[in-house]
N, C-alpha and C positions, 0 to 999 in steps of 0.2 A: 580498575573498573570492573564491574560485575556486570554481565546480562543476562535477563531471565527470559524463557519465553513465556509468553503470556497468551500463546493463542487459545487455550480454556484459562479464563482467569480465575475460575473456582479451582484450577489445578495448577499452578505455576510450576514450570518445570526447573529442574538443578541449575544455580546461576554457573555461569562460566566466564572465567577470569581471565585480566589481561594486568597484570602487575605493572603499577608505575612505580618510578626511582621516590618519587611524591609522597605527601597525604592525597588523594583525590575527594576534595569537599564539594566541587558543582561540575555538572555535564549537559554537555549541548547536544543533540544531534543535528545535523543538516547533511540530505544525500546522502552520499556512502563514510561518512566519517563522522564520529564524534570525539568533540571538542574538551577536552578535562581540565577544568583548574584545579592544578596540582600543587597544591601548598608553594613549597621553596621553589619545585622544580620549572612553577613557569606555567605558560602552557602544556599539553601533553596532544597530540592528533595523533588517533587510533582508526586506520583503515577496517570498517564493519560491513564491507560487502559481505563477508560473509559470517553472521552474527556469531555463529557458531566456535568461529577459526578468528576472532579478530588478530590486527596485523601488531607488530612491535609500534609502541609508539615513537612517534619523530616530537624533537620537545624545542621549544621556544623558551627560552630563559625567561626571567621578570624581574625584576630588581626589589620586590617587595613579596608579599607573598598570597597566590592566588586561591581566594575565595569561591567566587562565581563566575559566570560568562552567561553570556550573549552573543550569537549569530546573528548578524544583520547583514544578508549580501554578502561583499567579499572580505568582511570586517568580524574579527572577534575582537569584541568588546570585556573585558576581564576584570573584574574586581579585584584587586592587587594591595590591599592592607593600607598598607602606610605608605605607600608610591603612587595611590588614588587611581584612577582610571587608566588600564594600559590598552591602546587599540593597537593591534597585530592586523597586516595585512595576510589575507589568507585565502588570494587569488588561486596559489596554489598550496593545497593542502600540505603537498609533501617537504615542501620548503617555505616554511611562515616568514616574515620579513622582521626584521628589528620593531620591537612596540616603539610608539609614541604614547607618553605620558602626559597627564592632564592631574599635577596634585590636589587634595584636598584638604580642608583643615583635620578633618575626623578619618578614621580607620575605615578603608573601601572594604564594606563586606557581602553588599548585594548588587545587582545591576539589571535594570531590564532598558530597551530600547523600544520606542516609540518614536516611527514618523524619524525627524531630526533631534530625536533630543535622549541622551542615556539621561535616566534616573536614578540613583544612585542611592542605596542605603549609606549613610555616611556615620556609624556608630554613634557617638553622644553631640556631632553636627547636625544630625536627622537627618533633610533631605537635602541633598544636592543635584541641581541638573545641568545637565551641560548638553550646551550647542552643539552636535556633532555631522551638521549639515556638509563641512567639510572633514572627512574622518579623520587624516593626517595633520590637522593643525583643529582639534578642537577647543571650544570658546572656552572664560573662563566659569568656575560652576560658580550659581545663584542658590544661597540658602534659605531650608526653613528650618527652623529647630524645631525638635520633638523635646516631650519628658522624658523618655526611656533613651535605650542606646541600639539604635535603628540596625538592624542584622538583615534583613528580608524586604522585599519591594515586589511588587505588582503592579502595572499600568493596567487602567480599563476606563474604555468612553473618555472622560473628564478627572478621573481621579487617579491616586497613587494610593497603595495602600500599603503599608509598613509594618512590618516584627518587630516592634518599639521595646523588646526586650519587657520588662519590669510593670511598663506601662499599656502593654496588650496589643491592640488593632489600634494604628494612627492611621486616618485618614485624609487626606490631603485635596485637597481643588488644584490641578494643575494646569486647568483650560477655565477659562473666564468667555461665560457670556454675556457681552453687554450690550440693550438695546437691539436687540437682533441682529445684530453683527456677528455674529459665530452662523455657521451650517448649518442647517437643520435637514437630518434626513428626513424624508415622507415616506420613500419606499424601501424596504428592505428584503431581501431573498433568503427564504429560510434554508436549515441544513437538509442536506436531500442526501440519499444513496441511490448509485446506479448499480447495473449489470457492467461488470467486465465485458470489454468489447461495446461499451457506450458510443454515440454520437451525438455530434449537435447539442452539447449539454451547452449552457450560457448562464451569466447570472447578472442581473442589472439592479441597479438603486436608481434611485432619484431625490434630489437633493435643493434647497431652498435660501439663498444665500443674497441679499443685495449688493456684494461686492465679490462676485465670485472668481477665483481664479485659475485654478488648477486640481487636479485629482490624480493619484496613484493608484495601482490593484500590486499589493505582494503577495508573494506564496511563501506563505513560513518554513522556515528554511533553506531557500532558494532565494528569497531577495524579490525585488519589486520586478514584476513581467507587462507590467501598462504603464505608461506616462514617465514621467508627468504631461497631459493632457487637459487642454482648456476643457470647464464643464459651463451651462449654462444653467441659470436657476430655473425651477420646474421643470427641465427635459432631464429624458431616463438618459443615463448614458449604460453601456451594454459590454459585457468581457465573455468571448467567446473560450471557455475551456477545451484547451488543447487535449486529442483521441491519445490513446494509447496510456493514463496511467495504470500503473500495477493495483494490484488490490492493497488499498489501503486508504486512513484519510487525510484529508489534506484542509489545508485554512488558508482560505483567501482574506484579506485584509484591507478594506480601500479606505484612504484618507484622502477626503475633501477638503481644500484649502480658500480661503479666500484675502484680498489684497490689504485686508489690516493685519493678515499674520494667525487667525484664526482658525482652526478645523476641528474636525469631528472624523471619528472613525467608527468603521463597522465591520464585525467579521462572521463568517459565514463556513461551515464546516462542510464538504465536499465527501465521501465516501464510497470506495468503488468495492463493491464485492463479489463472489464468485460462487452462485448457488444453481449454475444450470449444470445438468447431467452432459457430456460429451455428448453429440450428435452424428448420426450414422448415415451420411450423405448416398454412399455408394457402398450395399452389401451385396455377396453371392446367392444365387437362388442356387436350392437343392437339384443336384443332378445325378447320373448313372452314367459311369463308365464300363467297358468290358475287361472281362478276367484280363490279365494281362498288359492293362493299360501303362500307360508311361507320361511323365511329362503333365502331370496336374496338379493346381494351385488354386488356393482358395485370395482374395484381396479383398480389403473395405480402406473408404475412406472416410475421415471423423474429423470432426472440425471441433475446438472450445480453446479458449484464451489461453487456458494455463495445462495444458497435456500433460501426464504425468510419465506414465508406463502402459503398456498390454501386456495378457497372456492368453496364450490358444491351447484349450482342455480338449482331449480326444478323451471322448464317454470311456466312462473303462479302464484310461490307461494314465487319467492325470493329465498334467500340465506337458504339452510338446514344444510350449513356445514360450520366454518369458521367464520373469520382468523381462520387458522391453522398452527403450523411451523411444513414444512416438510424435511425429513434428503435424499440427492441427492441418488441413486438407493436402496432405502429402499420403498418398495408397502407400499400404504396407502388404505387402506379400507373402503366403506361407507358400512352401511348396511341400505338399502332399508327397510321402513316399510313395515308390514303386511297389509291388508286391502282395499287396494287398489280395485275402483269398474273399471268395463270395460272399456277401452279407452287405449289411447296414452297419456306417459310421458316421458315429453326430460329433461334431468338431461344436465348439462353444467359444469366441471372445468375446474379452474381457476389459475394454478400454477405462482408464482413471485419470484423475485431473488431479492438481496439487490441492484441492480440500477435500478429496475423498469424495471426490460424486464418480456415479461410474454407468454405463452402457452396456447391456449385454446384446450377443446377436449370437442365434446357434445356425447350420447348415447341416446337410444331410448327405455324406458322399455313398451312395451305393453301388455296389460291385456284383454284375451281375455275368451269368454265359447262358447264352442262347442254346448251347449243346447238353444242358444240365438235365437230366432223367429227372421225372416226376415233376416237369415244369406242370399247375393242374388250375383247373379255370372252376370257379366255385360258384354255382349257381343257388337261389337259396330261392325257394317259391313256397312262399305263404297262402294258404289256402282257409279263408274262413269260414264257417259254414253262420250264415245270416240267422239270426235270431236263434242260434243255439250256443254249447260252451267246447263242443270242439275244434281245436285247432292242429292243422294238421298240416305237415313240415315233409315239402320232397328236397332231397339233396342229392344231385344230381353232378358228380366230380369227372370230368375228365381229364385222364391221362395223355400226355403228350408222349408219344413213345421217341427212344434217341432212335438221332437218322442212324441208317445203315451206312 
């Protein structure tokens, strides 16, 4: 498995490797893992918490040899050659459970999942779909034939669309409406992006059915998080999206059903991104201490989703603080050395977030003594003389003489 980062996609960065025992031909991601069909070896699960460092892969055998996969819930779904559909429970990543197989006439080389049913490119069988409403016992598959020798599959709305090899794009009808008996949506929620640190976001459809019965909401990759729930025809029904996702996006997916077996789906692309600068809740105002001082600190506090690091510059001398990682509305504290002789010091931080937004704030520590010779008070009196061009300037300084 190879991954890239793609966060400038006009600069793709070095891919970085995680060797399977395998050929790796298809990959899934869901959550913190993805999913490899790896020729002979089976499945392959690769821990990508952290994309950088992925973990060794834990492998599931197959009896045939895997092509492609699909995440559905707690199911992969694996194109497996000439052993046809293998579904792996994959409740738990790190230990996948023995597949159940489902044969086919033709060579499993593609597979997408929709609602209850995998689709299945089925090489010179074309299309085969199968029941998978039950995942551990699914139905038997129902054929169409293609011209070509079908390698690739995609599910959308009503159709299946096929890598018919030789033969190009096959496209397929695999939802039937008849007489108005299918779903019809009316309303739909278009893709939207938020600010990280969102609320209250929701997305609703409304839907038109004479026989209606039930509705699902999935989150791709994670599996269905609503219903099944009765809908009624013309009323919105409403999915309140859950605070806290990371920055990135996400696809919600809901399928309308109704009681001759019928539905329709629609999906909706969700987006959380991260373009506010840190925010400087609580800073120090510039102050003066005396020669001699002891026991002084400068603190702020800054709030933003994603914190990255700070650093605290003292004018003059560089960086004194930093990189540091800071936690959003938690005060951070410097503490100003001792020592310090008479004058002005401008301290400067530096707050950053994980996409490079960043906050400055500078303060002003000066250090002064009251006993200091030539403390002098600078009087400046302007004198204009009306309606002529001289201008004439008394400077008037006193000296503060040291006490005795």
């Amino acid at each position: 498995m190879a991954i890239i980062d793609i966060s400038d996609p006009t600069d793709p960065g070095t891919p970085v490797y995680e060797p399977t025992t395998g050929s790796a031909y298809g990959v899934y991601v869901s959550g913190d893992y993805a999913y490899v069909a790896d020729g002979n070896s089976g499945l392959a699960v690769i821990d990508i918490t952290d994309p950088t460092d992925p973990g060794t892969p834990i492998y599931e055998p197959t009896t045939g040899s895997a092509y492609n996969i699909y995440v559905s819930g707690d199911y992969a779904y694996v194109a497996d050659n000439n052993s046809g559909l293998a579904v792996i429970d994959i409740f738990d990543p790190t230990d996948p459970e023995t597949p159940v197989y489902e044969p086919t006439t033709g060579a499993t080389w593609g597979v997408y999942v929709s609602g209850d049913y995998a689709y299945i490119a089925n090489n010179n069988s074309g299309l085969a779909v199968i029941d998978i409403s039950d995942p551990i016992n699914p139905g038997t598959p129902i054929y169409e034939n293609t011209t070509g020798f079908a390698h690739g599959i995609y599910v959308s709305g009503d159709y299946a669309y096929l890598a018919d090899g030789t033969s190009g794009l096959a496209i397929i009808q695999v939802r039937k409406r008849v007489n108005l008996g299918v779903p019809i949506i009316t309303n739909v929620p278009s893709d939207f992006t938020v600010e990280a640190g969102y609320t209250w976001q929701s997305l609703s459809w409304t839907a038109t059915d004479s026989n209606p019965d039930n509705y699902t909401i999935e989150l791709q990759g994670t599996g269905i998080v609503a219903g099944p729930t009765v809908w009624t025809s013309g009323k919105e029904i409403k999915y309140d999206i859950p605070t806290g996702f990371n920055v990135g996006s996400y696809i919600y997916t809901v399928n309308f059903k109704d009681l001759n077996g019928y539905f329709i789906t629609d999906s909706v692309n969700f987006t959380v991104e991260d373009t506010t600068d840190p925010y400087i809740t609580v800073r120090p105002n510039s102050f003066t201490v005396q020669v001699g001082y002891t026991g002084q600190t400068l603190s702020w506090t800054v709030t933003d989703e994603n914190p990255d690091n700070y650093t605290i510059e003292l004018q003059g001398s560089g960086n004194v603080a930093g990189p540091i990682t800071w936690t959003s509305g938690v005060p951070i504290t410097y503490n100003i050395p001792d020592g310090f002789s008479v004058g002005y010091y401008r301290y400067k931080v530096n707050f950053t977030d994980d996409y490079g937004y960043s906050s400055i704030d500078s303060v002003t520590f000066s250090v002064g003594d009251d006993e200091t010779p030539g403390g002098a008070i600078l009087f400046g009196l302007i004198i204009t003389a009306l309606g002529g061009a001289v201008i004439g300037v008394i400077v008037v300084v006193l000296i503060r003489r040291k006490r005795k």
